[in-house]
C-alpha positions in Angstrom: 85.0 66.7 104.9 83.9 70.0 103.2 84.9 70.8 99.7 88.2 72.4 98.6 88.6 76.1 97.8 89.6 75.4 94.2 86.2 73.8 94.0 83.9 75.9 96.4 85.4 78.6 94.1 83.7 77.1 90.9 80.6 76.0 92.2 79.3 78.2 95.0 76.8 80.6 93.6 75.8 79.0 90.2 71.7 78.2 90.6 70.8 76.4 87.2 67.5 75.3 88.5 66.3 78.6 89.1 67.6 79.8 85.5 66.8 77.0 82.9 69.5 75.1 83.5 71.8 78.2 82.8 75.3 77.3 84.1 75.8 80.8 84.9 73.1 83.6 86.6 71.7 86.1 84.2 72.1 89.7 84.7 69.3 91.3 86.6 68.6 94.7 85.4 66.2 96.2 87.4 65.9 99.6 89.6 62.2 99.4 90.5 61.0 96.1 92.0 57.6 95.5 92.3 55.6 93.7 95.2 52.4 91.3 95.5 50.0 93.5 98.1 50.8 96.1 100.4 51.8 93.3 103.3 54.9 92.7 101.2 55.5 96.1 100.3 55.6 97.0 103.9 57.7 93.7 105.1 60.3 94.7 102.1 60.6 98.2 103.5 61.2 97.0 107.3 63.5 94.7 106.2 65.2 96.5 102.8 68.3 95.3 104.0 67.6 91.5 103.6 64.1 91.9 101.8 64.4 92.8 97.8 63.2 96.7 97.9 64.7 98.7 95.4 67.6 98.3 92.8 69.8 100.5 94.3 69.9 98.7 97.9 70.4 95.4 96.0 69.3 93.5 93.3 69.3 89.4 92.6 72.8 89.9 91.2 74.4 92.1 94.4 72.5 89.5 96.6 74.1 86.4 95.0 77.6 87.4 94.7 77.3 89.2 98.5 75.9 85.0 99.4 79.6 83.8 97.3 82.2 86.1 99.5 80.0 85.5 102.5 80.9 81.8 101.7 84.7 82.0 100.9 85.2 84.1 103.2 83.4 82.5 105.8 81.9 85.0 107.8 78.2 85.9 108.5 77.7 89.4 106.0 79.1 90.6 103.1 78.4 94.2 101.6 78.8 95.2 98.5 80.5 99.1 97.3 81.2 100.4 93.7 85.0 100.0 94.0 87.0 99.0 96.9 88.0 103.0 98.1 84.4 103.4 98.9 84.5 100.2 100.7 87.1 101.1 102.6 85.5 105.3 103.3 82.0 103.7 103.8 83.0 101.2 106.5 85.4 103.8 108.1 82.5 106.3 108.2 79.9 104.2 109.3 82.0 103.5 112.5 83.7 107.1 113.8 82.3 110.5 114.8 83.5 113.8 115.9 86.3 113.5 118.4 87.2 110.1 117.7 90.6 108.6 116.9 91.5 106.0 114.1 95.0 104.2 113.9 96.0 104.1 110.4 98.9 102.2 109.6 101.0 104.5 107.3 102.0 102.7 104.5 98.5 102.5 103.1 96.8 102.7 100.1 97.5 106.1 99.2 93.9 107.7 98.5 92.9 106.0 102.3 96.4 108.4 103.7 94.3 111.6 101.7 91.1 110.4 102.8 92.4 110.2 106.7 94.2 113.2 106.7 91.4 115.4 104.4 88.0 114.0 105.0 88.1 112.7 108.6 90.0 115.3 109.5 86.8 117.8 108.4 84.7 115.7 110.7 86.3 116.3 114.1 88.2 112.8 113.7 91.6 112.7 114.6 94.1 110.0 112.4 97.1 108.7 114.1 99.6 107.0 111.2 101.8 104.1 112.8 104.6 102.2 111.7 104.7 99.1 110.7 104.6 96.5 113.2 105.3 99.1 115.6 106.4 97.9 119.1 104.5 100.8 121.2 101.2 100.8 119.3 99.4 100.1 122.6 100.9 103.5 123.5 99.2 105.3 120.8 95.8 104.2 122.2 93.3 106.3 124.3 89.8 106.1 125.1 88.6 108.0 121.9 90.3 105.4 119.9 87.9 103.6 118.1 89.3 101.7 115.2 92.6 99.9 114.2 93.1 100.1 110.3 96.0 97.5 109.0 97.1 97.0 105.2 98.8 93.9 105.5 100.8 93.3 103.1 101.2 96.8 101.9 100.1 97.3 97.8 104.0 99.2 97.2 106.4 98.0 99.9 104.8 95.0 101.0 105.4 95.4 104.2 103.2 93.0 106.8 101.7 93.3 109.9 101.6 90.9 112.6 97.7 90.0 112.9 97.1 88.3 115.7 99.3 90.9 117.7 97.4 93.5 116.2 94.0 91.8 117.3 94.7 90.5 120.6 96.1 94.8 121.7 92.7 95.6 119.7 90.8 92.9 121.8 92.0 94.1 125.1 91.0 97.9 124.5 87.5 97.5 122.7 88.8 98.4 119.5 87.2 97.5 116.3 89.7 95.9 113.8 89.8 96.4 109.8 92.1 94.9 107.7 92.5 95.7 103.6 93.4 92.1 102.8 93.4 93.1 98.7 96.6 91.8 98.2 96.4 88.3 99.1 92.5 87.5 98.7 90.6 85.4 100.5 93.1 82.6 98.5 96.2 83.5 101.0 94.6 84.7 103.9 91.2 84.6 105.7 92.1 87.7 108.2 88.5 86.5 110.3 90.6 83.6 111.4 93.1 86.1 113.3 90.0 87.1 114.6 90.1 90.9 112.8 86.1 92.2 112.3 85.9 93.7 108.8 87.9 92.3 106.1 87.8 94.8 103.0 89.1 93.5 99.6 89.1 95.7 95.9 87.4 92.9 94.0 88.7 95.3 91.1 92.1 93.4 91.4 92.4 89.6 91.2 89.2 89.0 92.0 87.3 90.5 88.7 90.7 89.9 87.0 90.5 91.9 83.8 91.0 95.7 84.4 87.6 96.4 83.4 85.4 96.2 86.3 85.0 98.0 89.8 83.4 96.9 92.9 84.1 97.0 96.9 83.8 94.1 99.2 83.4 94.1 103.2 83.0 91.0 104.7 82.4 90.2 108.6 80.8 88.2 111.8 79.0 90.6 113.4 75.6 91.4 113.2 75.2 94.7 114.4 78.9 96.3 112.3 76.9 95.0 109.3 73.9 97.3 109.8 75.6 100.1 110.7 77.6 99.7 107.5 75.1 98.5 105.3 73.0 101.7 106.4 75.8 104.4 105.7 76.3 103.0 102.0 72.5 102.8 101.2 72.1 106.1 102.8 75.5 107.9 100.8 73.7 106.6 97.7 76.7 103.7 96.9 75.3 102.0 94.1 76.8 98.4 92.8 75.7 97.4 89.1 74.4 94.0 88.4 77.3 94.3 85.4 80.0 94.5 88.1 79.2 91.2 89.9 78.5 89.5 86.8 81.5 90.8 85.4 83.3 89.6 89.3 81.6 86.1 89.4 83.2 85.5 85.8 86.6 86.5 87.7 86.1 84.6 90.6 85.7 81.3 88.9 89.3 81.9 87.4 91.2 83.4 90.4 93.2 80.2 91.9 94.3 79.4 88.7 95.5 83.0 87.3 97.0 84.0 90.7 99.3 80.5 90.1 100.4 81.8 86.9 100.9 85.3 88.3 103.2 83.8 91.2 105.4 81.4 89.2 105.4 83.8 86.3 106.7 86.9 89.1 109.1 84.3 90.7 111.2 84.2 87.4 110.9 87.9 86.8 112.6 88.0 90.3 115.4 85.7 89.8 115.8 87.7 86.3 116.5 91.2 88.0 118.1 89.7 91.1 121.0 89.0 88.1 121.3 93.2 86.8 124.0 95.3 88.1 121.5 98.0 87.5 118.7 96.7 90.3 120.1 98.0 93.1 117.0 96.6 95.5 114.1 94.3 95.1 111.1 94.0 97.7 109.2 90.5 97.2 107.6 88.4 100.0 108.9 84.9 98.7 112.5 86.3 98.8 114.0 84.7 102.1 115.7 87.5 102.9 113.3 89.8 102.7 112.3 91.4 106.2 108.9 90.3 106.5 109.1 87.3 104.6 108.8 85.3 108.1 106.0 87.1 109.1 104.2 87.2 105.8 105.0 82.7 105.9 103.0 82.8 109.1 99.7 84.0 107.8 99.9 83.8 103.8 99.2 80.8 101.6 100.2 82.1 98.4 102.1 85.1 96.5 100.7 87.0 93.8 102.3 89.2 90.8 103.6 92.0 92.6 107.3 93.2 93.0 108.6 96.6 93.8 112.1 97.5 92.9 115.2 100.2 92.2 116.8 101.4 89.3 120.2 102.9 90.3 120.0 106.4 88.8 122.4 106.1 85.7 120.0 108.5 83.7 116.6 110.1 82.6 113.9 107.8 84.0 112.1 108.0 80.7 115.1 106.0 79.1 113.8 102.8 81.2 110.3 103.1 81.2 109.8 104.3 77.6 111.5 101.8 76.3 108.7 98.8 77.9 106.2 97.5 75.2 104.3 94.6 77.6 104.6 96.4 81.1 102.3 99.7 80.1 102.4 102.6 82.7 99.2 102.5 84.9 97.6 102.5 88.3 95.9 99.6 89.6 97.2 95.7 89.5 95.6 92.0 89.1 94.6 91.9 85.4 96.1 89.9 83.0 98.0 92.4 80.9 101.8 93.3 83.4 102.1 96.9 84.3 104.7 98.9 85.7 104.0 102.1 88.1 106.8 104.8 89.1 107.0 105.3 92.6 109.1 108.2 94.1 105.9 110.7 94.1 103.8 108.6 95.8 102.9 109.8 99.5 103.3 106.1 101.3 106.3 105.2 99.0 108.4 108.3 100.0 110.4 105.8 102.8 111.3 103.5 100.0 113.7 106.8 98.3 116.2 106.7 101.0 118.7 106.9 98.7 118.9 108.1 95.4 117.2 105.5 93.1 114.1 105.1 90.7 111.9 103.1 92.5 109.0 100.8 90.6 106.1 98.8 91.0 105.2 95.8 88.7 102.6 93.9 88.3 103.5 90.5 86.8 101.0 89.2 84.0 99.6 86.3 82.6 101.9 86.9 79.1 104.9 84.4 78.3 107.4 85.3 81.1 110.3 85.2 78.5 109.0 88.0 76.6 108.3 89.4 79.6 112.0 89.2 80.4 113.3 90.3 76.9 110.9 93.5 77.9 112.8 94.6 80.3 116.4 93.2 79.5 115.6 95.3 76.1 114.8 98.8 78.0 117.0 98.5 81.1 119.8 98.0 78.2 118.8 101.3 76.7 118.7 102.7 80.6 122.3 101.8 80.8 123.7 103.4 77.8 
């Protein structure tokens, strides 16, 4: 019987034999790597993508923690990209061309809705947005559709898509799949087992933990999408530092037990609001009555810290939000310290302002939840003046 995550996660990629008995690997700072004789010089350049070569294309560091999501993730190839964005443009340009189509579902990440609608655009590549779990998607389909892009759950409304729906319509039409599985990690779902072909993840998030690191991951089966995609980020000059996976395996080996804490600390944060007059809504998965919290039972193990709600407009937004001390205004999510975003400007948000509310995203951290509580029982007080 193979090991359990909680203890793959601990122990896969730690080499003390090869580093004096160092629990963890050392940092490998290198751009120029040097060779034997010629013969290895010219096998390294054949095979740059395997074979060390040069510090930008990889380094001990990139190849190791590549080896530790290619392992938790179970799959055959892992690249690496300098944040998860680039992993997400890289793999999406490494696999269209002029004239073909992309289904995008719409409430992505927001720079991926600009980056469809700006940058493919510019390249002849037409973007088709679709709604979630969308009945006639096989409709939207032609022959110049070439890729199905899914982010399930959604990072602001949460919203899930049903994956092995999506892959078996993808399946029967040839259509590469690509799933943004960020919000879960590899801890609540393994999208490979729904049978999707890229799995992108920010390992800026949960996986490195501690708002201080970027990096990208793409993860798949298949041979030949791996060197198409490995190609297009060594040739647009995508550069990972040995920093960021060090800083991402130190983050890894924490991640089951932070995104507990994260989940138990959000459930009481959700049972707190569910009790103000002033909340008029609340989207989180674990709630039962939450639309897609069926669908999102099906395929995910675990909850994280996130949990978008409504302030009933009673006043200036500034009265609530300037009144937080723990949850500090900022993008981004899965560090320890909670945060608290605005919503109603944000382009993939706009359906949650159907009526005439503040909307929110928080991200739940690792602080005592009761002071978390007092935090906003203190400024939603001063809201409701």
């Amino acid at each position: 019987m193979g090991k359990k995550i909680k203890t793959r996660i601990i122990h896969t990629g730690s080499e003390p034999k090869k580093h004096f008995g160092s629990i963890s690997d050392p940092i490998y700072r290198n751009s120029t790597l040097v060779f034997e004789s010629y013969k290895r010089f010219i096998e390294a350049k054949k095979n740059r993508f395997i074979l060390p070569y040069y510090g930008r294309i990889s380094t001990y560091s990139t190849r190791s923690f590549e080896k530790v999501i290619t392992s938790l993730y179970k799959s055959r190839h892992t690249i690496l990209t300098s944040s998860g964005l680039s992993a997400i443009t890289i793999t999406l340009k490494s696999l269209l061309k002029c004239n073909d189509q992309i289904l995008v579902t719409e409430n992505c990440y927001e720079p991926v809705f600009n980056f469809s609608k700006v940058e493919l655009s510019r390249f002849g590549i037409k973007t088709t947005f679709y709604p979630n779990n969308f009945k006639k998607l096989e409709n939207l389909i032609s022959k110049e559709t070439k890729i199905l892009y899914v982010e399930s759950p959604s990072s602001l409304n949460y919203e899930v898509e049903d994956l092995l729906k999506i892959t078996k319509i993808a399946k029967k039409n040839k259509i590469i799949t690509v799933i943004d599985n960020t919000w879960s990690t590899f801890l609540g779902c393994n999208p490979l087992d729904y049978n999707f072909d890229i799995v992108i993840e920010s390992a800026t998030k949960y996986l490195s933990g501690h708002s201080d690191n970027f990096l990208g991951i793409i993860t798949t089966k298949s041979d030949n999408l791996w060197k198409k995609i490995k190609k297009t980020a060594v040739l647009n000059g995508d550069f990972v530092s040995s920093e960021s996976c060090f800083n991402a395996m130190k983050g890894l080996k924490t991640l089951e037990v932070r995104m507990s804490k994260h989940s138990d600390n959000a459930k009481k944060i959700f049972d707190y609001l569910n009790s103000k007059n002033s909340v008029e809504q609340i989207i989180y998965l674990p709630d039962p009555k939450n639309k897609n919290h069926k669908l999102w039972k099906k395929y995910y193990k675990k909850s994280n810290g996130l949990i978008t709600f409504s302030l009933k407009k009673k006043g200036k937004i500034e009265y609530f939000l300037d009144k937080l001390s723990l949850f500090k205004i900022g993008f981004s999510w899965g560090g320890y310290e909670s945060l608290i975003l605005p919503l109603n400007n944000l382009k993939p948000s706009k359906k949650l302002a159907t009526n005439p509310n503040y909307w929110f995203r928080i991200h739940i951290g690792l602080e005592d939840v009761n002071d978390l509580i007092n935090d906003l029982e203190t400024a939603i007080k001063n809201y409701e003046k």
